[in-house]
N, C-alpha and C positions, 0 to 999 in steps of 0.2 A: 636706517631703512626698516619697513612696517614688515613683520614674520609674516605678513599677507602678499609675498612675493615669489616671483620664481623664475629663475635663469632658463632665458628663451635661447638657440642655434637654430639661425637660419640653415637650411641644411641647403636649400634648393629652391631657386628662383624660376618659372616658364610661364613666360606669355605674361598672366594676369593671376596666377595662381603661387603661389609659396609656401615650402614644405617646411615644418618646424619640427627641430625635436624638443620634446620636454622630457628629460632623464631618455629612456632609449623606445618612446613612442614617437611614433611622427606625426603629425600634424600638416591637413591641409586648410589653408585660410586664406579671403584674397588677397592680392600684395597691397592693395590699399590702405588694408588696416596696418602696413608695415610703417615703421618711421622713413623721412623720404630717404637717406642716406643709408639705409640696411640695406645690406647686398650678402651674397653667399660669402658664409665662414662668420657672420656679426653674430655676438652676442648680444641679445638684448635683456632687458628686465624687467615683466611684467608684473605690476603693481595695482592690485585693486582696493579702491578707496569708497567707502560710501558716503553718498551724495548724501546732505542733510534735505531732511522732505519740508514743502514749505513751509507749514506751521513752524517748524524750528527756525525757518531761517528771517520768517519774518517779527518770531519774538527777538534774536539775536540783534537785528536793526533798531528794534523798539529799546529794548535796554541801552544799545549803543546812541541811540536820539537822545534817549533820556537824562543820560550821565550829562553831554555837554548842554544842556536847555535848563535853566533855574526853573522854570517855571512861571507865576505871574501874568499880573498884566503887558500887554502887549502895547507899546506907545509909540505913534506914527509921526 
């Protein structure tokens, strides 16, 4: 697991709203962004990962085209 993480406690579930702690803050955010099976007393693990922006992701495709295509004429 990436050192870009951090141990979630649902502390408190009501209505549409859920209280987290993070170390001994608490945190409110709606339950939507919870996982569906988080209920009070779950640990979760929040992880953030950065998206590749799309110029990267569209050279990443291009090199991967590239490697299996020889190249050449094309013969139908």
């Amino acid at each position: 697991m990436s050192d870009d993480s951090v141990l979630l406690f649902v502390d408190e579930i009501e209505d549409d709203v859920a209280w987290l702690l993070v170390g001994e803050k608490r945190h409110q955010v709606p339950r939507t962004v919870l996982p569906f099976a988080a209920r009070e007393g779950t640990w979760l693990r929040l992880s953030v990962v950065r998206a590749p922006d799309e110029a990267q992701e569209i050279e990443t495709r291009r090199q991967r085209l590239t490697r299996v295509d020889p190249g050449g004429k094309v013969k139908l």
